[in-house]
C-alpha positions in Angstrom: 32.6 -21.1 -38.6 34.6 -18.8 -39.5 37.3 -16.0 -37.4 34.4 -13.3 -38.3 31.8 -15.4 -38.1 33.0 -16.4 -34.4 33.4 -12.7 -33.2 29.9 -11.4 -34.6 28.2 -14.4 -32.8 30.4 -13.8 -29.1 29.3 -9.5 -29.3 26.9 -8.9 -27.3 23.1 -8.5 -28.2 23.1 -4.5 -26.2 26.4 -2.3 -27.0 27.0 -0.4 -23.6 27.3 3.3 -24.8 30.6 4.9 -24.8 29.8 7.5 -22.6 27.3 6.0 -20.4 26.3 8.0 -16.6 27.1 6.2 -13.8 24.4 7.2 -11.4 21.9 6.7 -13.9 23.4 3.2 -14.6 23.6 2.0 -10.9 19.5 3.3 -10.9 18.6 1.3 -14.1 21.0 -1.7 -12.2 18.9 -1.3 -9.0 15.6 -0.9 -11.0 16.6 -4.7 -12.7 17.6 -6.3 -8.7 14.2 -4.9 -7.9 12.2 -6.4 -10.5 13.9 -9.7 -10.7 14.5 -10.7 -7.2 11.3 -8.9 -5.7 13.4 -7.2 -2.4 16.3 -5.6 -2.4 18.8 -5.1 1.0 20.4 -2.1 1.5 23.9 -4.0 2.0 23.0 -5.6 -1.1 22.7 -3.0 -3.4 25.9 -1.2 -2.3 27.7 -4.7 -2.9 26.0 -4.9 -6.1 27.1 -1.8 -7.4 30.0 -1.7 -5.9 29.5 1.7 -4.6 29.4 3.3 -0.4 25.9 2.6 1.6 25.7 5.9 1.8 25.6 6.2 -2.2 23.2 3.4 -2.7 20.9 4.6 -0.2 20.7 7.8 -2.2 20.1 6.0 -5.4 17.4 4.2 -3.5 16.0 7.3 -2.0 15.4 8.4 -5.7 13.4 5.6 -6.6 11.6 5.5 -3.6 10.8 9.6 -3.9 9.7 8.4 -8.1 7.6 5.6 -6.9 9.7 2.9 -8.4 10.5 0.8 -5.0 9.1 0.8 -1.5 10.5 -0.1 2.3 8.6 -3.0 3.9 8.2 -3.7 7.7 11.7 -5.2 7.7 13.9 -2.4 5.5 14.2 -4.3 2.6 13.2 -2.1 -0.8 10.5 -3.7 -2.8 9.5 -2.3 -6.0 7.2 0.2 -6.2 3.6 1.0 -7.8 5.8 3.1 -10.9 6.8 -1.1 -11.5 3.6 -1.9 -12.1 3.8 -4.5 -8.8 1.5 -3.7 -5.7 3.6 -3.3 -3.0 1.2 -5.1 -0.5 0.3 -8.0 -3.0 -0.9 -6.9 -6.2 -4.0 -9.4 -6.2 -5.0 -7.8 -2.8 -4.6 -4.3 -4.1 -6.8 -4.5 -6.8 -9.7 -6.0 -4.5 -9.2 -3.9 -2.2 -9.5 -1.1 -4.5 -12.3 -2.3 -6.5 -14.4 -3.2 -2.9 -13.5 0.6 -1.7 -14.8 2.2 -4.9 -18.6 2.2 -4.7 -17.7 3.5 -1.2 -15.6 6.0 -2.1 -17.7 7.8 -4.7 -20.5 7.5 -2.3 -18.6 9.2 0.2 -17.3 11.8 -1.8 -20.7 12.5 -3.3 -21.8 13.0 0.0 -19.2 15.1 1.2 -18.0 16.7 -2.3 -14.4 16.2 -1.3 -11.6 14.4 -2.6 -11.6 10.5 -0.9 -8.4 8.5 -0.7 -7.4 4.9 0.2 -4.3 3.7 1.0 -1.8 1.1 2.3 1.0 1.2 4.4 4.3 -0.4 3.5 7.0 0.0 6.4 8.2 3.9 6.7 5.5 5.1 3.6 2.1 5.1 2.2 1.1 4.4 -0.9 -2.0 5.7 -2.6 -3.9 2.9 -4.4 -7.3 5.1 -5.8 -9.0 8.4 -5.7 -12.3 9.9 -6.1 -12.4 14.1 -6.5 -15.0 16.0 -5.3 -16.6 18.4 -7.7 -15.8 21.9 -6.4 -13.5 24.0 -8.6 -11.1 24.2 -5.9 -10.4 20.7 -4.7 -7.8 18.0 -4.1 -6.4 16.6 -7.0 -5.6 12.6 -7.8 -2.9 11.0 -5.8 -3.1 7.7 -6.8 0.3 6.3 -7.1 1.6 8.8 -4.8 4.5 7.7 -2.1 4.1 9.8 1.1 5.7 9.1 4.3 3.4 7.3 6.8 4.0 9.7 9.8 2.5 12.7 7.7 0.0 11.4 6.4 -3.3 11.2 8.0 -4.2 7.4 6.6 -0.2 6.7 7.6 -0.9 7.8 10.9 -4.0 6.0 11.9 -2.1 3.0 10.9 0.9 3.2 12.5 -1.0 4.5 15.5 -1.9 0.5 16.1 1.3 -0.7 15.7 2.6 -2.2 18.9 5.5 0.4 20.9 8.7 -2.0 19.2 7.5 -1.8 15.9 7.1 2.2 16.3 10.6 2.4 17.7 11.8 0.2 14.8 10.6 2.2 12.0 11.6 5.5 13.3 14.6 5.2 15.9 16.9 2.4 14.9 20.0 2.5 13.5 17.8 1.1 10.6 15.8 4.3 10.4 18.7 6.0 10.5 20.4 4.9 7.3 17.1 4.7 5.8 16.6 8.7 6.3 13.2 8.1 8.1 14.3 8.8 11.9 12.0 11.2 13.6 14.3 13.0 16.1 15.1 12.3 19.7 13.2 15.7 20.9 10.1 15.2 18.5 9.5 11.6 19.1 7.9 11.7 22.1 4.9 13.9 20.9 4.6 11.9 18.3 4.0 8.8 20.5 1.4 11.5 21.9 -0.3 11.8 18.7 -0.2 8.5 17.8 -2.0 7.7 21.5 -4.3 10.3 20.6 -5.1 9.0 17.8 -6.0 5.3 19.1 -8.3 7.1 21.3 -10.5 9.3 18.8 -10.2 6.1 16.1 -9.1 9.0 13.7 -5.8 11.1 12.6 -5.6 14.2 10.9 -3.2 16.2 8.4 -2.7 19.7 8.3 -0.7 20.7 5.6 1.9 18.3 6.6 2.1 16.9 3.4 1.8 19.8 0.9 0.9 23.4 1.6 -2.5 24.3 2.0 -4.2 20.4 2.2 -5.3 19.0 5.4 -6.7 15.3 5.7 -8.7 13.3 7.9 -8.0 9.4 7.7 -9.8 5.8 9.2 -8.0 2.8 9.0 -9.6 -0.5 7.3 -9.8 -3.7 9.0 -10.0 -6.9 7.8 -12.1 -9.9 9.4 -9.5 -10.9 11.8 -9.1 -6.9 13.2 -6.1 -6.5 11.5 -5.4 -3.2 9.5 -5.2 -3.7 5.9 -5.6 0.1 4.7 -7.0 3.8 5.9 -9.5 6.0 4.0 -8.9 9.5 3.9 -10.6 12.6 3.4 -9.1 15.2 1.7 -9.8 19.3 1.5 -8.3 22.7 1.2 -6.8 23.4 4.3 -9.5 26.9 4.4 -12.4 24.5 4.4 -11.6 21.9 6.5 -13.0 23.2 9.7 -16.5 23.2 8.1 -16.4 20.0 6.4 -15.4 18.7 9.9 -18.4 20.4 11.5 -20.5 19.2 8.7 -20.1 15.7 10.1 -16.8 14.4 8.6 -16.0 12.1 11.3 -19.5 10.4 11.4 -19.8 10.0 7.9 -16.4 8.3 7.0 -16.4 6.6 10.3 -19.7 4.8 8.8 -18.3 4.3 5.4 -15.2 2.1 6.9 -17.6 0.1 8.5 -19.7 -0.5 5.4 -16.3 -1.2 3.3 -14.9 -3.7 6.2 -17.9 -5.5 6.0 -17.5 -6.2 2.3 -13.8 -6.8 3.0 -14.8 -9.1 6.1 -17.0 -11.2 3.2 -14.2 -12.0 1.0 -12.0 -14.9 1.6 -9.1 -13.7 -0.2 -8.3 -10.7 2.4 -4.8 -10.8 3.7 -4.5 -12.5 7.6 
């Protein structure tokens, strides 16, 4: 071979550019740890990039606010539904989409709102379908969406049957705390309010805690075993939610959960 011959073959098959960004190469570098080793510490990904925890968790914080990665129970980043990978099990996702549909237009029919359902993943939701209701000015689609679970009405009624430990976990450890999801010392305990509150109605609600002018009423799913493996929500402009709630909003979705956990209750593959 020859001196030519032997350079051409040792270049590389990708030329780095000459004037690449660094932020937006330690994203792309993250994005790749993501999708080939399936979690992602925070510690990690500073060592990775060689860059401060404080600068990875702000890379992170990016991809989590875009959709591309997701905190589990634990803290560890897992990528997100803009990857293309279910954050709860892909398999499971799909069923438990493709159960919840008949449901959800039927409910939405009913109700001519804008129907949600979701799973929770650590700190966030994520929105796996939606069906809009038919009145001009409604709720638009949010599948795909990455909220935070403590806003949300379907975050809420799931975290609000979480054991005490786990609560303090997500939201008050030093954990939290580098993870930018610590709710703060003199709002934490009337959140453990609502969250008790909650538990006792069987229902949480949203208003305009996510986005300005929405409010939300959520149900969480359970599988065969009692264990919560999603929420429904109902979603309206904040000016007619108190008469969809009079309407019977409570009654109606309350019945649809139970008609989707019976399906989910029949299918062998739900998660324990």
């Amino acid at each position: 071979m020859s001196t030519s011959a032997a350079k051409a073959a040792r270049k590389p098959l990708q030329k780095r550019p000459t004037y690449s960004i660094e932020a937006v190469d330690n994203a792309l570098q993250l994005l790749q740890l993501l999708r080939d080793g399936g979690t992602l510490r925070l510690k990690d990904a500073a060592e990775e990039l060689g860059v401060a925890p404080s600068t990875a968790h702000r890379l992170l914080a990016m991809l989590v606010y875009r959709g591309f990665a997701i905190q589990d129970e634990t803290r560890r980043y897992v990528p997100g539904p803009a990857m293309g990978v279910g954050p709860a099990g892909l398999s499971w996702s799909r069923l438990l989409r493709t159960l919840a549909q008949p449901h959800m237009e039927l409910l939405s029919s009913r109700l001519n709102e804008t129907v949600n359902l979701m799973v929770r993943v650590g700190t966030k939701v994520r929105f796996l379908a939606t069906v809009e209701g038919n009145n001009v000015l409604r709720i638009g689609d949010r599948q795909g969406t990455v909220m935070p679970a403590d806003k949300t009405s379907g975050g809420k009624v799931m975290l609000a049957e979480l054991e005490a430990p786990m609560i303090e976990q997500l939201f008050r450890s030093h954990n939290a705390e580098i993870g930018g999801d610590t709710i703060p010392a003199q709002d934490y305990p009337a959140f453990l309010r609502e969250l008790e509150s909650i538990r006792a109605n069987g229902f949480a609600a949203n208003f305009e805690g996510t986005e300005e002018g929405v409010s939300a009423l959520g149900m969480a799913l359970h599988n065969r075993h009692g264990h919560v493996v999603g929420a429904l929500s109902v979603a309206t402009p904040a000016t007619r939610f108190r008469k969809v709630f009079d309407a019977g909003l409570v009654p109606a979705l309350r019945e649809t959960c139970r008609q989707l956990e019976i399906d989910i209750a029949a299918n062998p593959a739900d998660p324990d």
